[in-house]
DOGU-661496 format. One record per residue: y, z, x of N, C-alpha, C in turn; residue number from 1; residue in one letter. Coordinates in steps of 0.1 Angstrom, whole numbers, plus 2048, in hexadecimal, padded with zeros to 3 digits. Atoms other than C-alpha are relative to their C-alpha. Layout:
BEGIN
@nyy:Y; nzz:Z; nxx:X; cayy:Y; cazz:Z; caxx:X; cyy:Y; czz:Z; cxx:X; pos:NUM; code:A
...
END
This chain:
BEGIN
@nyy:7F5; nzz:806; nxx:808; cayy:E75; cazz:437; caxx:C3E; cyy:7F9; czz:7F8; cxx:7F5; pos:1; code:X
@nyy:801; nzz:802; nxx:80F; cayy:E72; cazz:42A; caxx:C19; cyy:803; czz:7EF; cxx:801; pos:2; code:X
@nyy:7FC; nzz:810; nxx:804; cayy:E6E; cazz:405; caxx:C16; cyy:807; czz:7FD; cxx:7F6; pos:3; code:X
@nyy:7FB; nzz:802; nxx:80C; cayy:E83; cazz:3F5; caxx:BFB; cyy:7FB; czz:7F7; cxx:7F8; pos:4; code:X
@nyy:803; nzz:809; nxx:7FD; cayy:E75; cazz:3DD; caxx:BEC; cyy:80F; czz:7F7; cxx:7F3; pos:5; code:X
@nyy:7F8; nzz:802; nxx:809; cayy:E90; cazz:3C3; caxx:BD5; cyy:7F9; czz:7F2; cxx:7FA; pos:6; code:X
@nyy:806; nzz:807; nxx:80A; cayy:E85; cazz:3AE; caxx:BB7; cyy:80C; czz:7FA; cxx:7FE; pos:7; code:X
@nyy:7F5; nzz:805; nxx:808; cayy:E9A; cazz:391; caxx:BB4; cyy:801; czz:7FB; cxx:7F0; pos:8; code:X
@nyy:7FE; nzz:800; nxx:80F; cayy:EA8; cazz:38E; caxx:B90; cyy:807; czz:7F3; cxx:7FB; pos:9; code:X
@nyy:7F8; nzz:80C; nxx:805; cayy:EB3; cazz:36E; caxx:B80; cyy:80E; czz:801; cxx:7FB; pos:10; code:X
@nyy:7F2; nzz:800; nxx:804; cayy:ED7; cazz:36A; caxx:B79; cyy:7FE; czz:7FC; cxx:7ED; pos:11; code:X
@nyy:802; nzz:7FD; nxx:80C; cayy:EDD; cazz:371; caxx:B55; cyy:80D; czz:7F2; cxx:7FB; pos:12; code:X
@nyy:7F5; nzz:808; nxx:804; cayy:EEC; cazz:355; caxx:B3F; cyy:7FD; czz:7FD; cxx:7F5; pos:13; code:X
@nyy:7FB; nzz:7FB; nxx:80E; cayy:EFC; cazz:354; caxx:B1C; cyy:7FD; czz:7F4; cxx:7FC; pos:14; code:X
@nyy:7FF; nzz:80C; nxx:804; cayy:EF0; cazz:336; caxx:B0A; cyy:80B; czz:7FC; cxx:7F1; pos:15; code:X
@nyy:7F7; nzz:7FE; nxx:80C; cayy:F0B; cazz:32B; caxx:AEF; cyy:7F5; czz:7FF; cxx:7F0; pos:16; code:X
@nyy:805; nzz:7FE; nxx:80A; cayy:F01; cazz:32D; caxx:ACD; cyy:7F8; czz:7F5; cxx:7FA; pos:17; code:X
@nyy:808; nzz:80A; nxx:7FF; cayy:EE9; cazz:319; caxx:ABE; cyy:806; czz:7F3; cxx:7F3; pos:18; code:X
@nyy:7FD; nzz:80D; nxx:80B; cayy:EFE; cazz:308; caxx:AA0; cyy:80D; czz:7FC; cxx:806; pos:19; code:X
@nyy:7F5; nzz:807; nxx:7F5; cayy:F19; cazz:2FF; caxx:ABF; cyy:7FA; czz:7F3; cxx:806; pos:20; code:X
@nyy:804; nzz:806; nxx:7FA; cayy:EFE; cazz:2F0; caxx:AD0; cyy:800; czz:7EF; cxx:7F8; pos:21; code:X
@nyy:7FE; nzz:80B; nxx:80A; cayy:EF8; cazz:2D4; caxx:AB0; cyy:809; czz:7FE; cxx:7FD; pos:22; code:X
@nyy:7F4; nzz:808; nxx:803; cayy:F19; cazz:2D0; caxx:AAB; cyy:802; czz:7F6; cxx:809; pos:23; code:X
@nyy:7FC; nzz:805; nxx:7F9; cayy:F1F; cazz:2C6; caxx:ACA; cyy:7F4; czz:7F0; cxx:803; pos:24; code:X
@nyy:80E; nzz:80C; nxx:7FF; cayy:EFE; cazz:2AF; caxx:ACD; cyy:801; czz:7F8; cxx:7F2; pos:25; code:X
@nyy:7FF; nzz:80C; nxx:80F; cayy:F09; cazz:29B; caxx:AA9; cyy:805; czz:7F9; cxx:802; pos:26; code:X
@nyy:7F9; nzz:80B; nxx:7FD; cayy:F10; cazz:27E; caxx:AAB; cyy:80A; czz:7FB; cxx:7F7; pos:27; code:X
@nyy:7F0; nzz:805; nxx:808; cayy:F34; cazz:26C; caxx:AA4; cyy:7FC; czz:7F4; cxx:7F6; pos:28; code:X
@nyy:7FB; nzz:80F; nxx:803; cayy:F3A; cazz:24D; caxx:A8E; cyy:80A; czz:800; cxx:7FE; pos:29; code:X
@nyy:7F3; nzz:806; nxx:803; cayy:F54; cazz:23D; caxx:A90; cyy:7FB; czz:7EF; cxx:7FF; pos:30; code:X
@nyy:801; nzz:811; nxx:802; cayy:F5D; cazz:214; caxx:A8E; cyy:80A; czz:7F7; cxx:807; pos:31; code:X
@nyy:7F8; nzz:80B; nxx:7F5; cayy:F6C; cazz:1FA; caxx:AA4; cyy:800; czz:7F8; cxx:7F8; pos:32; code:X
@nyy:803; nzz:80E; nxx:800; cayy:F70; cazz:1D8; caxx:AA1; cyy:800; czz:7F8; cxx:809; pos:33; code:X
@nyy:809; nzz:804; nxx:7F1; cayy:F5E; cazz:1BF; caxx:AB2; cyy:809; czz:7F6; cxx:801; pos:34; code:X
@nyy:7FC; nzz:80D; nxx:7FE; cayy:F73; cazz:1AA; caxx:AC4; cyy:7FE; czz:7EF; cxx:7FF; pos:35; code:X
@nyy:805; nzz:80C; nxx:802; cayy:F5D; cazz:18A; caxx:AC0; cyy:800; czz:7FD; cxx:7F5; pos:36; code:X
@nyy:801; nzz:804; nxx:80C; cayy:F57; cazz:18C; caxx:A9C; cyy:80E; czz:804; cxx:7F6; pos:37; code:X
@nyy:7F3; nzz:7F7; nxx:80A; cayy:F76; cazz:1A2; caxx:A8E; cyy:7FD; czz:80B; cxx:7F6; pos:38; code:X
@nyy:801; nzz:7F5; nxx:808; cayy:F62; cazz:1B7; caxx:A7A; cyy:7FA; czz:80E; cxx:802; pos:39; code:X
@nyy:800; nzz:7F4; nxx:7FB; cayy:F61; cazz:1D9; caxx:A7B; cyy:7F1; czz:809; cxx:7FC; pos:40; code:X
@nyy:80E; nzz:7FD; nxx:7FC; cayy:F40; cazz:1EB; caxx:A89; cyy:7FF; czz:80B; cxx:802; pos:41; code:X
@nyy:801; nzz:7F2; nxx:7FA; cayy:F34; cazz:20D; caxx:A84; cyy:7F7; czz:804; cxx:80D; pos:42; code:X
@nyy:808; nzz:7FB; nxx:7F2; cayy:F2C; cazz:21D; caxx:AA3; cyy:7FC; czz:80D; cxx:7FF; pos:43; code:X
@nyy:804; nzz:7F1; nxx:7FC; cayy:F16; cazz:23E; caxx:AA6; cyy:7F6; czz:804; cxx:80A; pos:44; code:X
@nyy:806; nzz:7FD; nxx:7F4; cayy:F07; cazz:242; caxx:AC6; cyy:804; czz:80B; cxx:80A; pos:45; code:X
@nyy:7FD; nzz:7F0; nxx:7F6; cayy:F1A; cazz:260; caxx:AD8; cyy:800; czz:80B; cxx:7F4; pos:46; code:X
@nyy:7FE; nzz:7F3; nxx:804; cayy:F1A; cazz:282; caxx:AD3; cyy:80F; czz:807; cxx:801; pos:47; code:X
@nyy:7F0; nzz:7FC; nxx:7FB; cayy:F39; cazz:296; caxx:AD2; cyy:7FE; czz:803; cxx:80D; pos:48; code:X
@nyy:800; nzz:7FD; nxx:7F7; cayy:F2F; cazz:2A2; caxx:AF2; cyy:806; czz:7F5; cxx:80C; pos:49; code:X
@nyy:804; nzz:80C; nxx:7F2; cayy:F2D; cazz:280; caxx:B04; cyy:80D; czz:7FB; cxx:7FD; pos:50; code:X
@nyy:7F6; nzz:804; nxx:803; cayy:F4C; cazz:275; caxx:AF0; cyy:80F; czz:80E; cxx:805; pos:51; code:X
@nyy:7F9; nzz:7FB; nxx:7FC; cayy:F5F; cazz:293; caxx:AFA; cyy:803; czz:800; cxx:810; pos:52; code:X
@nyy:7FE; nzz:806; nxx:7F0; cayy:F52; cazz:290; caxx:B1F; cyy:80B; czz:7F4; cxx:805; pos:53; code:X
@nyy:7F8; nzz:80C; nxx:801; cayy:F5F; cazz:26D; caxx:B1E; cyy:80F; czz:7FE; cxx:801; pos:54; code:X
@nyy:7F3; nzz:7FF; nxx:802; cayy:F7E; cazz:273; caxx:B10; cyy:807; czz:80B; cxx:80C; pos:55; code:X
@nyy:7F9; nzz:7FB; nxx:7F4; cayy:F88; cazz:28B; caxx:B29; cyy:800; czz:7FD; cxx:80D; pos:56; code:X
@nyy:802; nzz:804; nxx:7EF; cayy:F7A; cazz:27B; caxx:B48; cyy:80C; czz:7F2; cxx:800; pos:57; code:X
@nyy:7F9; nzz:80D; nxx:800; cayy:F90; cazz:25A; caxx:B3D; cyy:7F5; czz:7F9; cxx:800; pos:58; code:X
@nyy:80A; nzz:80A; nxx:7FE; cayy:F6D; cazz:248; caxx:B3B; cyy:7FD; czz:7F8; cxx:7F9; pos:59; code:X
@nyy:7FF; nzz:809; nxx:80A; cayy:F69; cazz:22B; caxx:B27; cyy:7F6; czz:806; cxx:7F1; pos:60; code:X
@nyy:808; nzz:7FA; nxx:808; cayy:F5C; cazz:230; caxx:B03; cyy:7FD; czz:7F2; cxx:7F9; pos:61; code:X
@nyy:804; nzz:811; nxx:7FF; cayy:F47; cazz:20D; caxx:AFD; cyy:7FB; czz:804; cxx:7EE; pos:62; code:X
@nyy:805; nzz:804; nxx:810; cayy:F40; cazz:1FD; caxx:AD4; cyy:7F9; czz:7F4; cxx:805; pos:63; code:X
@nyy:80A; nzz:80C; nxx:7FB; cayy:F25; cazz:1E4; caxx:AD0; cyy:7FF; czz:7F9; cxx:7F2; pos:64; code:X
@nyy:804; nzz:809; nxx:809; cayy:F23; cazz:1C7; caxx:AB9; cyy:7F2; czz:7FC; cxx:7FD; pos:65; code:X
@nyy:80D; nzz:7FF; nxx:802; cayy:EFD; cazz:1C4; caxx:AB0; cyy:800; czz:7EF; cxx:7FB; pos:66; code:X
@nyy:800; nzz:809; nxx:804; cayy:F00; cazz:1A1; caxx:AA0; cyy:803; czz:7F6; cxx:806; pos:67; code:X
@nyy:7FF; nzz:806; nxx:7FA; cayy:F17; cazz:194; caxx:AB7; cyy:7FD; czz:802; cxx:80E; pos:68; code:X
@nyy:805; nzz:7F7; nxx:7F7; cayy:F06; cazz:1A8; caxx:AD7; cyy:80C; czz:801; cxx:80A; pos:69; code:X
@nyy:7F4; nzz:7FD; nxx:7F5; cayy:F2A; cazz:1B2; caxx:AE7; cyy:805; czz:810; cxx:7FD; pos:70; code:X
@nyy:800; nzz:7F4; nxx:7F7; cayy:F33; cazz:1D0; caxx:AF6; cyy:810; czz:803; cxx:806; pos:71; code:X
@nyy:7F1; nzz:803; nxx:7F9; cayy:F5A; cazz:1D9; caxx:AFA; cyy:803; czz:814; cxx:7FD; pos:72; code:X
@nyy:7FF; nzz:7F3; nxx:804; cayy:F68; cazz:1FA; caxx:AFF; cyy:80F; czz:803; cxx:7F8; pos:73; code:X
@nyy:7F7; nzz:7FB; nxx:809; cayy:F81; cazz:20D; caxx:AEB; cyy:80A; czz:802; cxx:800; pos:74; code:X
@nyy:7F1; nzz:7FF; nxx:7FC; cayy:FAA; cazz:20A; caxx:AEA; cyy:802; czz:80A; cxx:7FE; pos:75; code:X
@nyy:7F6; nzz:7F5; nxx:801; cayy:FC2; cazz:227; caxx:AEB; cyy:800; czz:805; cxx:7F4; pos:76; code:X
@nyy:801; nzz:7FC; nxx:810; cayy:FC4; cazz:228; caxx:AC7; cyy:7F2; czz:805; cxx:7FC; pos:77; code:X
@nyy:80C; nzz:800; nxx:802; cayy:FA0; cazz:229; caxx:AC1; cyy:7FA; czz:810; cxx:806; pos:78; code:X
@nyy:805; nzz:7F5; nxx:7F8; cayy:F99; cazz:243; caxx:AE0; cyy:80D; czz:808; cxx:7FB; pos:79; code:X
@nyy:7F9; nzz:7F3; nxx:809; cayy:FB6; cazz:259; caxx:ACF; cyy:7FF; czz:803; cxx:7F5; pos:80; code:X
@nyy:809; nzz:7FE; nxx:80D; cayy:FA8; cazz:256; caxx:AB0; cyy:7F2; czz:808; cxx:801; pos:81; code:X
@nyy:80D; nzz:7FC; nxx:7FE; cayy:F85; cazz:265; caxx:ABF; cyy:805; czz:80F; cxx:803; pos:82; code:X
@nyy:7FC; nzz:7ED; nxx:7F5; cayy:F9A; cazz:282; caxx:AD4; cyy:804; czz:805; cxx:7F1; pos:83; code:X
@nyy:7FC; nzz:7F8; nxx:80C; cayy:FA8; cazz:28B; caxx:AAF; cyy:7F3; czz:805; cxx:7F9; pos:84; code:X
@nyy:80B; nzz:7FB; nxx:80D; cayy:F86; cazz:28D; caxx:AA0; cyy:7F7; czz:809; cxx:807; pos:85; code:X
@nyy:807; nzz:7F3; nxx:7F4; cayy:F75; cazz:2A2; caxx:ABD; cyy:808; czz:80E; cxx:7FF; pos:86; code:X
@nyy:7F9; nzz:7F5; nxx:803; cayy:F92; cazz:2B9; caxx:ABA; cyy:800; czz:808; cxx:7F2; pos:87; code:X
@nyy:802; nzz:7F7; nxx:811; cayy:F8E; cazz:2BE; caxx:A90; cyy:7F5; czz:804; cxx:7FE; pos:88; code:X
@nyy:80B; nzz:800; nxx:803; cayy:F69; cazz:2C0; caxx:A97; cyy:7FB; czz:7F6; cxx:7F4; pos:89; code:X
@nyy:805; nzz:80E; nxx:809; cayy:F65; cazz:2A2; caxx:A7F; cyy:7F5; czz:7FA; cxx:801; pos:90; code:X
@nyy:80D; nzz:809; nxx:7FD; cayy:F44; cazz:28B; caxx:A83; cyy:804; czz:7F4; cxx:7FE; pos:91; code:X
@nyy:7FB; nzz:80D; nxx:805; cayy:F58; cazz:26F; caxx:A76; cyy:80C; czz:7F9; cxx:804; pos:92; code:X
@nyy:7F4; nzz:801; nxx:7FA; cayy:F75; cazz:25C; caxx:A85; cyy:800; czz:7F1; cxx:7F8; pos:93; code:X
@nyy:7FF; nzz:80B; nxx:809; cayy:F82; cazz:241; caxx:A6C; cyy:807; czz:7F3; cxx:80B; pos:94; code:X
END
Protein backbone atom coordinates (compact mmCIF):
# COMPACT_ATOMS: atom_id res chain seq x y z
CA UNK A 1 0.00 0.00 0.00
CA UNK A 2 0.89 3.63 -1.15
CA UNK A 3 1.82 5.92 1.75
CA UNK A 4 0.26 9.40 1.44
CA UNK A 5 2.15 11.69 2.52
CA UNK A 6 0.08 15.51 3.37
CA UNK A 7 1.82 18.89 3.28
CA UNK A 8 0.20 21.18 5.48
CA UNK A 9 -0.72 24.57 3.70
CA UNK A 10 -1.22 27.81 5.42
CA UNK A 11 -4.63 29.24 5.37
CA UNK A 12 -4.81 31.86 2.78
CA UNK A 13 -5.60 35.47 3.75
CA UNK A 14 -6.78 38.61 1.91
CA UNK A 15 -4.99 41.60 3.21
CA UNK A 16 -7.13 44.85 2.61
CA UNK A 17 -5.74 47.24 0.42
CA UNK A 18 -2.99 49.22 1.11
CA UNK A 19 -4.46 52.89 0.82
CA UNK A 20 -7.40 51.48 3.41
CA UNK A 21 -4.71 50.43 5.53
CA UNK A 22 -3.34 54.46 5.89
CA UNK A 23 -6.55 55.74 6.07
CA UNK A 24 -7.37 53.88 8.73
CA UNK A 25 -3.88 54.38 10.59
CA UNK A 26 -4.27 58.59 10.19
CA UNK A 27 -4.54 60.29 12.68
CA UNK A 28 -7.75 62.46 13.87
CA UNK A 29 -7.71 66.08 15.05
CA UNK A 30 -10.06 67.34 16.58
CA UNK A 31 -10.42 69.98 19.76
CA UNK A 32 -11.80 70.00 23.28
CA UNK A 33 -11.78 72.22 25.88
CA UNK A 34 -9.82 72.03 28.80
CA UNK A 35 -11.92 72.14 31.60
CA UNK A 36 -9.31 73.82 33.90
CA UNK A 37 -8.28 76.51 31.62
CA UNK A 38 -11.43 76.93 29.11
CA UNK A 39 -9.50 77.00 26.19
CA UNK A 40 -9.78 74.90 23.50
CA UNK A 41 -7.00 72.25 22.75
CA UNK A 42 -6.14 70.50 19.63
CA UNK A 43 -6.00 66.91 20.17
CA UNK A 44 -4.29 64.41 17.52
CA UNK A 45 -3.20 61.40 19.08
CA UNK A 46 -5.72 58.50 17.78
CA UNK A 47 -6.08 57.01 14.69
CA UNK A 48 -9.40 56.46 13.10
CA UNK A 49 -8.98 53.06 14.00
CA UNK A 50 -8.61 53.52 17.75
CA UNK A 51 -11.22 56.30 17.63
CA UNK A 52 -13.59 54.14 15.79
CA UNK A 53 -12.75 51.14 18.19
CA UNK A 54 -13.57 53.39 21.07
CA UNK A 55 -16.48 54.70 19.85
CA UNK A 56 -18.11 51.51 19.31
CA UNK A 57 -16.97 49.73 22.39
CA UNK A 58 -18.56 52.88 24.51
CA UNK A 59 -14.87 53.45 25.73
CA UNK A 60 -13.79 56.58 26.92
CA UNK A 61 -12.16 58.97 24.34
CA UNK A 62 -9.60 61.09 26.80
CA UNK A 63 -8.17 65.15 25.70
CA UNK A 64 -5.12 66.41 27.39
CA UNK A 65 -4.24 69.96 28.39
CA UNK A 66 -0.37 70.17 27.98
CA UNK A 67 -0.01 73.47 29.82
CA UNK A 68 -2.41 72.77 32.34
CA UNK A 69 -1.36 68.71 32.57
CA UNK A 70 -5.21 67.57 32.80
CA UNK A 71 -6.76 64.83 31.27
CA UNK A 72 -10.74 64.70 30.87
CA UNK A 73 -12.56 62.59 28.61
CA UNK A 74 -15.06 63.58 25.94
CA UNK A 75 -18.97 64.55 26.27
CA UNK A 76 -21.75 63.21 24.01
CA UNK A 77 -21.55 66.14 21.81
CA UNK A 78 -17.87 65.88 21.34
CA UNK A 79 -17.95 61.80 21.00
CA UNK A 80 -20.85 62.42 18.29
CA UNK A 81 -19.06 64.80 16.64
CA UNK A 82 -16.06 62.11 16.23
CA UNK A 83 -18.66 59.14 15.24
CA UNK A 84 -19.74 61.88 12.34
CA UNK A 85 -16.19 62.37 11.18
CA UNK A 86 -15.21 58.53 11.15
CA UNK A 87 -18.27 57.91 9.16
CA UNK A 88 -17.49 60.96 6.32
CA UNK A 89 -13.93 59.62 6.39
CA UNK A 90 -12.88 63.26 7.46
CA UNK A 91 -9.34 63.63 9.45
CA UNK A 92 -10.77 66.61 11.03
CA UNK A 93 -13.60 67.00 13.47
CA UNK A 94 -14.19 70.81 14.32
Amino acid sequence: MDEVQVQEIAPLTLAPPKHASRARSRLITFVSTCPACGVQRSQNGYTRRAVARLLETLQTIDAYCVPCDVLWPLNAEERSAMARVIASGQDYAP
